[in-house]
C-alpha positions as protocol buffer text, in pm:
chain_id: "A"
residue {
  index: 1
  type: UNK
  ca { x: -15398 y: 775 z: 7465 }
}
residue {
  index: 2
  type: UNK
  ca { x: -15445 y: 1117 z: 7385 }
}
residue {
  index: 3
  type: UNK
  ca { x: -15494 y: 1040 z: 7003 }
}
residue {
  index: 4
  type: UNK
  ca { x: -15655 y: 713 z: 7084 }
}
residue {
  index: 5
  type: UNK
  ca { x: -15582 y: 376 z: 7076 }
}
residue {
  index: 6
  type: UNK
  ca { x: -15533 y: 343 z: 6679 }
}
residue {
  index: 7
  type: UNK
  ca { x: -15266 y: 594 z: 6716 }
}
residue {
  index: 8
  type: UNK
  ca { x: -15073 y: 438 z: 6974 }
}
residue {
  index: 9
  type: UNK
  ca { x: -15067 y: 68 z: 6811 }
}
residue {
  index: 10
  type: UNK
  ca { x: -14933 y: 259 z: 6490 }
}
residue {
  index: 11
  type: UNK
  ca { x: -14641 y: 427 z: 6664 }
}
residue {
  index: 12
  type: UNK
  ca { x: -14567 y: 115 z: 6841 }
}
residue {
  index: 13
  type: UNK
  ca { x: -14601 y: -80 z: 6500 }
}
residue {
  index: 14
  type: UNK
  ca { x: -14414 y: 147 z: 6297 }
}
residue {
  index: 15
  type: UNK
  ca { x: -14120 y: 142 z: 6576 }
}
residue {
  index: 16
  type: UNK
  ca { x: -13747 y: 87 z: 6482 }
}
residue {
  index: 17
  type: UNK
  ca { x: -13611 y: -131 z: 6723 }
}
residue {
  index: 18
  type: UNK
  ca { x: -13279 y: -24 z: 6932 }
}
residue {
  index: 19
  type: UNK
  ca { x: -12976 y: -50 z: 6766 }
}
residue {
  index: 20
  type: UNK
  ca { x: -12784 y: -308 z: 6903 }
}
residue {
  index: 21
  type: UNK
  ca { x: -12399 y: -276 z: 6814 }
}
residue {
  index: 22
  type: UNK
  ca { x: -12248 y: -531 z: 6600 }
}
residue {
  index: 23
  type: UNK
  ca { x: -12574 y: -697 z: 6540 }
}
residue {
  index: 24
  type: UNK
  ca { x: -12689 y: -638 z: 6186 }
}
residue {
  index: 25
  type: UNK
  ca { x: -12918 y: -704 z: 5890 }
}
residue {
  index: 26
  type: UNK
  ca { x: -12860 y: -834 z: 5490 }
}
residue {
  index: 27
  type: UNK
  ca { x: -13066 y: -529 z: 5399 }
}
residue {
  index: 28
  type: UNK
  ca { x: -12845 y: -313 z: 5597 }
}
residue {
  index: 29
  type: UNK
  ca { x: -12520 y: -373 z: 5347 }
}
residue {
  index: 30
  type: UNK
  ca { x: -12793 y: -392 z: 4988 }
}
residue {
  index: 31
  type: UNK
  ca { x: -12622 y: -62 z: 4815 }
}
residue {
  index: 32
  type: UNK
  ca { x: -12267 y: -298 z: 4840 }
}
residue {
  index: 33
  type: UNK
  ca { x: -12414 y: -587 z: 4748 }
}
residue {
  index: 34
  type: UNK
  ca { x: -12592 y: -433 z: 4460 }
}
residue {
  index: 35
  type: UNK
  ca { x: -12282 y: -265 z: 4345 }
}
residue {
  index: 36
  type: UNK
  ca { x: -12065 y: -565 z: 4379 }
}
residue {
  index: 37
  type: UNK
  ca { x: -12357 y: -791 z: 4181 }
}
residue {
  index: 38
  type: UNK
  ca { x: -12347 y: -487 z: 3931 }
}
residue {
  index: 39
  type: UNK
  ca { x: -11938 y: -482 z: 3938 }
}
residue {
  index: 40
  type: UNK
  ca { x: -11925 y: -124 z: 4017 }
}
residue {
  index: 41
  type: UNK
  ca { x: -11782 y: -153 z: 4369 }
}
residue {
  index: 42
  type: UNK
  ca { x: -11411 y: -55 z: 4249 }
}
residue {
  index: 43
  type: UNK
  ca { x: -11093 y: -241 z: 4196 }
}
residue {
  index: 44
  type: UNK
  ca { x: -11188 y: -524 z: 4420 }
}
residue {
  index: 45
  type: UNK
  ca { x: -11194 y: -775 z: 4175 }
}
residue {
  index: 46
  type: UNK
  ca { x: -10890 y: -677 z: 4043 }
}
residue {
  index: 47
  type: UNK
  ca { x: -10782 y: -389 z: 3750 }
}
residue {
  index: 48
  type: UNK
  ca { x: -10740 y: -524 z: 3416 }
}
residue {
  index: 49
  type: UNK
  ca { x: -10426 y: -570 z: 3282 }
}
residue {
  index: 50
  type: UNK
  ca { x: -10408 y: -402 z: 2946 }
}
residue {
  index: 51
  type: UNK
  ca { x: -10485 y: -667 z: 2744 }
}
residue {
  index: 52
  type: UNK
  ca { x: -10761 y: -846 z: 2680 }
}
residue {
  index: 53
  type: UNK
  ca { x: -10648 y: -1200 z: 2605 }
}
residue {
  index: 54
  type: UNK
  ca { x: -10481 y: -1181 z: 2934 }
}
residue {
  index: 55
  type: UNK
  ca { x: -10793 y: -1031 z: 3161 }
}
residue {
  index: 56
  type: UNK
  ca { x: -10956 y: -1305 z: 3122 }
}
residue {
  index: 57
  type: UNK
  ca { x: -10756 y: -1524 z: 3346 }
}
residue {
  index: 58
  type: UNK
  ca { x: -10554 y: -1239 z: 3534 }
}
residue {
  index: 59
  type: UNK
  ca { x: -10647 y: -934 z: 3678 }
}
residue {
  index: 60
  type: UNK
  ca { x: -10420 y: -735 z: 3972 }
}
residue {
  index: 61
  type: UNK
  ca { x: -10609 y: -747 z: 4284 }
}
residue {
  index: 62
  type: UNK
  ca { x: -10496 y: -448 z: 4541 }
}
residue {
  index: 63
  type: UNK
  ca { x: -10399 y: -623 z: 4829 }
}
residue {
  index: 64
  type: UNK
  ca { x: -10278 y: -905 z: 4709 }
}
residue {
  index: 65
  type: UNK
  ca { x: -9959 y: -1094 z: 4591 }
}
residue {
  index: 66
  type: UNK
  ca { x: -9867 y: -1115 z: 4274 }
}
residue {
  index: 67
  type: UNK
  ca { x: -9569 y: -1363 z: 4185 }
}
residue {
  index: 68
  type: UNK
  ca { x: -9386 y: -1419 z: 3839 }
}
residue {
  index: 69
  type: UNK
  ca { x: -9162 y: -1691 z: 3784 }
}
residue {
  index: 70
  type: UNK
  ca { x: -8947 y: -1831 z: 3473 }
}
residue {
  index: 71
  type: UNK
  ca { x: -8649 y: -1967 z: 3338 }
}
residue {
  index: 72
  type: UNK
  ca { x: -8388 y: -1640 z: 3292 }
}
residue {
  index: 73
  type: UNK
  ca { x: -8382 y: -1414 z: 3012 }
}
residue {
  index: 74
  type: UNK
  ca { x: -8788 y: -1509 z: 2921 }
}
residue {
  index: 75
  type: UNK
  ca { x: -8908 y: -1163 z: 2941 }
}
residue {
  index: 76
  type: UNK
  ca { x: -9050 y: -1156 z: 3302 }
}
residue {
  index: 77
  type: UNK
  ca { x: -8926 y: -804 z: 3362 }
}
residue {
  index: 78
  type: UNK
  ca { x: -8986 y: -682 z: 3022 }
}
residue {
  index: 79
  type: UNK
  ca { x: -9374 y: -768 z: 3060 }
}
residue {
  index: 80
  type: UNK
  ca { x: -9399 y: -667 z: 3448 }
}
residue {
  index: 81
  type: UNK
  ca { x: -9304 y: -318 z: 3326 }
}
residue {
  index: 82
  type: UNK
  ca { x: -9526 y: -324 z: 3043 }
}
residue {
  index: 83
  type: UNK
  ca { x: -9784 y: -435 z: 3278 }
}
residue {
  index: 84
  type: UNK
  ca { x: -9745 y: -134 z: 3526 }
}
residue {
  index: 85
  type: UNK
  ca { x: -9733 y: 125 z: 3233 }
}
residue {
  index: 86
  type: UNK
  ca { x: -10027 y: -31 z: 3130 }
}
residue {
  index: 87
  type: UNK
  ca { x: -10206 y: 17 z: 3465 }
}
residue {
  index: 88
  type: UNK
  ca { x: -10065 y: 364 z: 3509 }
}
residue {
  index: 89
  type: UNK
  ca { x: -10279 y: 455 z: 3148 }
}
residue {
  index: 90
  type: UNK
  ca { x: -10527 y: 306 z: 3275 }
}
residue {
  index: 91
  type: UNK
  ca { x: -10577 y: 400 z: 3645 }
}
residue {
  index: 92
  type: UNK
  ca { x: -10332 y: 638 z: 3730 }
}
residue {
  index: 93
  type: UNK
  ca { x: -10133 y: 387 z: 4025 }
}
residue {
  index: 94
  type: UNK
  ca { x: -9813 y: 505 z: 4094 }
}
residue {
  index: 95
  type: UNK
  ca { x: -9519 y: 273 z: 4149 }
}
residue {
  index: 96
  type: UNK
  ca { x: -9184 y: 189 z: 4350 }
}
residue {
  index: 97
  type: UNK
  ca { x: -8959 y: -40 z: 4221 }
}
residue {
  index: 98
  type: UNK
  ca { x: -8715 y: -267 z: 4390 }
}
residue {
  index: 99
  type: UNK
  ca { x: -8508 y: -374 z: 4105 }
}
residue {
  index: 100
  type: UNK
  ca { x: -8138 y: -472 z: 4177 }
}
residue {
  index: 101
  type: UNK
  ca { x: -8035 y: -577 z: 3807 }
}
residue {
  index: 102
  type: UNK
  ca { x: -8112 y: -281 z: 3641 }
}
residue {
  index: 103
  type: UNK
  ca { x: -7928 y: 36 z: 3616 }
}
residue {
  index: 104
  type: UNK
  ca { x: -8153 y: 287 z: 3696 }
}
residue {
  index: 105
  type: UNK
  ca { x: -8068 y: 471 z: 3320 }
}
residue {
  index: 106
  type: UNK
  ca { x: -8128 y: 119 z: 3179 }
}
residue {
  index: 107
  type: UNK
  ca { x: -8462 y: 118 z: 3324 }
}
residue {
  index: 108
  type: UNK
  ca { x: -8567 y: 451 z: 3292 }
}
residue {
  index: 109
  type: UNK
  ca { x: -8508 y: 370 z: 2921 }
}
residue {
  index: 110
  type: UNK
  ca { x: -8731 y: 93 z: 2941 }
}
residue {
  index: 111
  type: UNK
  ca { x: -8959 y: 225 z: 3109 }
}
residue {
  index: 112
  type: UNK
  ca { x: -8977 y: 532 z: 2832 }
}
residue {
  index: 113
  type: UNK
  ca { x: -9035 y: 306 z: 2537 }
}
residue {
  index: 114
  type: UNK
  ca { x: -9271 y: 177 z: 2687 }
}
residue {
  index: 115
  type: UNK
  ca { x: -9497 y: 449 z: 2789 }
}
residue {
  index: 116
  type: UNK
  ca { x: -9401 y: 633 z: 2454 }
}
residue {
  index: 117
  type: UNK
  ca { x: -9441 y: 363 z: 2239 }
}
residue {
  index: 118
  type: UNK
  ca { x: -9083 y: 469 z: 2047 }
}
residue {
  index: 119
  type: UNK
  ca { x: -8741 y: 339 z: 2088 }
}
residue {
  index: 120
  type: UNK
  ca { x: -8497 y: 548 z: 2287 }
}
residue {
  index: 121
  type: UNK
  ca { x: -8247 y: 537 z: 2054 }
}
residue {
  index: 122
  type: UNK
  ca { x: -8173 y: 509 z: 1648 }
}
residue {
  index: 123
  type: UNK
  ca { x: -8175 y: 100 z: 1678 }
}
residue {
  index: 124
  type: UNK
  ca { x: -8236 y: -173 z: 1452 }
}
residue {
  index: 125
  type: UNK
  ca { x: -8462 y: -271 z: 1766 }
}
residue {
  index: 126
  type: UNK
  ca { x: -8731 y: -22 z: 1656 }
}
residue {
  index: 127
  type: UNK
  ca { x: -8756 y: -119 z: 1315 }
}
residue {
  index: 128
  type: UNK
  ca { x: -8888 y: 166 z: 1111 }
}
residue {
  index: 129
  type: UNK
  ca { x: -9055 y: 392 z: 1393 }
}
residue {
  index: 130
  type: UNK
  ca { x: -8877 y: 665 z: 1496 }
}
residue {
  index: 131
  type: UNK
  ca { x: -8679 y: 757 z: 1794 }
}
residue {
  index: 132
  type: UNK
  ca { x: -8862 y: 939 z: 2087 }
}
residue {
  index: 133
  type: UNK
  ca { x: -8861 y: 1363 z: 2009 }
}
residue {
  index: 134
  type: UNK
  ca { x: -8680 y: 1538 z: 2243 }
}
residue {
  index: 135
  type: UNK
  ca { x: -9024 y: 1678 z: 2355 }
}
residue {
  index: 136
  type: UNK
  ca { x: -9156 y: 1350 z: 2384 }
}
residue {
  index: 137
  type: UNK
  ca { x: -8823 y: 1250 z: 2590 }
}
residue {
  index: 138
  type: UNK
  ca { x: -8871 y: 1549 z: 2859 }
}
residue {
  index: 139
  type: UNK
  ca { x: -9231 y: 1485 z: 2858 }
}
residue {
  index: 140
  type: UNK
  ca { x: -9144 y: 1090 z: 2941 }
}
residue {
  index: 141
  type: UNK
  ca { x: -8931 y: 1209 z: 3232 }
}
residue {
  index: 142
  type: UNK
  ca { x: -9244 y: 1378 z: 3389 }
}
residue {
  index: 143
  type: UNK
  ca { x: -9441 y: 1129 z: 3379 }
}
residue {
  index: 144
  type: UNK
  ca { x: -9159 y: 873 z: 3476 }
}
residue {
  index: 145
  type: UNK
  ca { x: -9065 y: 1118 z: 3824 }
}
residue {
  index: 146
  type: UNK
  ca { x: -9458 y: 1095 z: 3900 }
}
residue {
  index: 147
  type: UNK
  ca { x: -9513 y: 781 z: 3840 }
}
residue {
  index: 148
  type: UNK
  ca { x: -9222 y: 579 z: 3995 }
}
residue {
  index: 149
  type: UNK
  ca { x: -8970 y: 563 z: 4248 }
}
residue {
  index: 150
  type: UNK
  ca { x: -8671 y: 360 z: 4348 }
}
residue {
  index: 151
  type: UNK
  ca { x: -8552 y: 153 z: 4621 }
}
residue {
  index: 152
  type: UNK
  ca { x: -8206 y: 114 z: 4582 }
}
residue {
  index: 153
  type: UNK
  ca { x: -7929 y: -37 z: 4799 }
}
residue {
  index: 154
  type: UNK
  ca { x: -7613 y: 197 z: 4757 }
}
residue {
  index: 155
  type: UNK
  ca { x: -7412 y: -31 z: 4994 }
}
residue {
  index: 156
  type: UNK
  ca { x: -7229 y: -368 z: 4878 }
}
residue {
  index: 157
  type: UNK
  ca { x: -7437 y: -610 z: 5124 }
}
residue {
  index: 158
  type: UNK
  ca { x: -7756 y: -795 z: 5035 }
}
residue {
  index: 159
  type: UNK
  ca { x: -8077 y: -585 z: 5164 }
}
residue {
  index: 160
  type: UNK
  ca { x: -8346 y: -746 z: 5352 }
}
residue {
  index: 161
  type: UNK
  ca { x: -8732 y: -801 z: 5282 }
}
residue {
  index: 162
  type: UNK
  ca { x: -8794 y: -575 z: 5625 }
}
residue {
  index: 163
  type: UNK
  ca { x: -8595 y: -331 z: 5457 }
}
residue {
  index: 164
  type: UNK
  ca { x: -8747 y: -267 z: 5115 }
}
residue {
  index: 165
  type: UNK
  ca { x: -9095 y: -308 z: 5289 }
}
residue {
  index: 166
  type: UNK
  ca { x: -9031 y: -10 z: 5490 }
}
residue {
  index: 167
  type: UNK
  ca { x: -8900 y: 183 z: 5236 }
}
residue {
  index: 168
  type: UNK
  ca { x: -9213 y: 73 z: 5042 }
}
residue {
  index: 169
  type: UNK
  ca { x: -9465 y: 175 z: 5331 }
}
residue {
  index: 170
  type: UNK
  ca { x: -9272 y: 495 z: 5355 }
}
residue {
  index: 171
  type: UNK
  ca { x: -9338 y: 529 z: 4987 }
}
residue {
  index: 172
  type: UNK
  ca { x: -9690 y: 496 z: 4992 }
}
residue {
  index: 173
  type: UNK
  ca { x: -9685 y: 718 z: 5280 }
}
residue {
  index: 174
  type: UNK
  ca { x: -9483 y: 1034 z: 5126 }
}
residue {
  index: 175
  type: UNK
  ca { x: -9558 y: 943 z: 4740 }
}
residue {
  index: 176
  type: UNK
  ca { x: -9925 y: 773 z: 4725 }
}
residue {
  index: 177
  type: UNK
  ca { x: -9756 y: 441 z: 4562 }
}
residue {
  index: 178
  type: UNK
  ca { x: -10029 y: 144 z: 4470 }
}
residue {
  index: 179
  type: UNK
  ca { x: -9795 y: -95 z: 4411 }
}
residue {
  index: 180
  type: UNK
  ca { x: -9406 y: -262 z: 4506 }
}
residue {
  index: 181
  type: UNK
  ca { x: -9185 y: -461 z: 4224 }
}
residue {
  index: 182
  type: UNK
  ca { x: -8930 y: -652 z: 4381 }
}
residue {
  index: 183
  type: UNK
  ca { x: -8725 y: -773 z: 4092 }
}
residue {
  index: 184
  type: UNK
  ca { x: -8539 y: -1036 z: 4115 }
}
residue {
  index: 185
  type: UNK
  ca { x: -8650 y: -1146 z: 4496 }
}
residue {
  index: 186
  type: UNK
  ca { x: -8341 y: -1362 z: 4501 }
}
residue {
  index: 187
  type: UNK
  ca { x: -8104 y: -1051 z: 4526 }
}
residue {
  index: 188
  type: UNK
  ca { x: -8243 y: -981 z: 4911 }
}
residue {
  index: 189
  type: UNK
  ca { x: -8091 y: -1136 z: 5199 }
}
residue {
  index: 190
  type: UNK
  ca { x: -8304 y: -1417 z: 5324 }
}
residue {
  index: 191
  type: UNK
  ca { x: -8170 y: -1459 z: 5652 }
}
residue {
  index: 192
  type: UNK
  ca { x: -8388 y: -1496 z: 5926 }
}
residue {
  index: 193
  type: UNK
  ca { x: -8330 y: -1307 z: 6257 }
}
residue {
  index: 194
  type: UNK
  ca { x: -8206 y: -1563 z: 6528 }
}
């Protein structure tokens, strides 16, 4: 009472109350809230894809499972590729790739045109543009080297999912990877153990 009683019922007015663990308010997560309302809060909702038409009704979502299915020879690998260059422009994610039916030259070429936006080689394929400079080529293999690795299965038997998952974890581990292609799933061995 030594600065009287207005003083006291102020300080016991303006009081925070004990923090109890676990126990929270709304107001205490606002800043998230606002920044989710405001769609600022990251890659959450997903990264766009590199193309407008398509962000619309797809975005990649970290975290989550992305699945694409269709007859054979429709271009599913062609546009999963495209789609990772795209997000590497974009976002800088880095990549490993599980991808049994390509040889890796095959889809290092790929890959190349892609990013480069030329055609490997002097092919009807590339209509009039011209073929990738040397420069451009060496430059290409940089940014392929930093951008993706490779899971590969050197033996003759069928790898498992618990195998190219660890690889993968060790991947994002040693390399800083944001994303695993398995390509085509039906080349792993899909035996469960007993």
């Amino acid at each position: 009472m030594f600065l009287g009683p207005r003083a006291l019922k102020e300080v016991i007015e303006g009081a925070e109350l004990y923090p109890i663990r676990g126990l929270f308010n709304f107001k205490d997560f606002f800043p998230e809230i606002d920044s989710y309302y405001l769609g600022i809060h990251g890659d959450e909702l997903g990264i766009p894809t590199g193309w407008k038409c398509m962000d619309g009704l797809y975005k990649v979502v970290p975290g989550e499972l992305t699945i694409v299915t269709g007859v054979p020879n429709s271009g599913k690998s062609e546009w999963i590729d495209a789609l990772l260059c795209n997000i590497n422009n974009q976002c800088g994610w880095k990549f490993v790739l599980c991808s049994m039916e390509n040889k890796v030259r095959d889809h290092a070429r790929k890959l190349l045109e892609k990013h480069i936006k030329k055609p490997f080689f002097d092919a009807r394929y590339g209509g009039s543009v011209e073929r990738m400079s040397k420069d451009e080529f060496e430059e290409g293999k940089e940014w392929l080297n930093e951008s993706f690795h490779l899971i590969r299965c050197e033996d003759d038997c069928l790898p498992s999912i618990d195998w190219v998952l660890n690889l993968a974890k060790a991947a994002v581990l040693r390399h800083g990877v944001r994303g695993l292609v398995i390509d085509p799933y039906n080349e792993l061995d899909h035996q469960r153990p007993p």
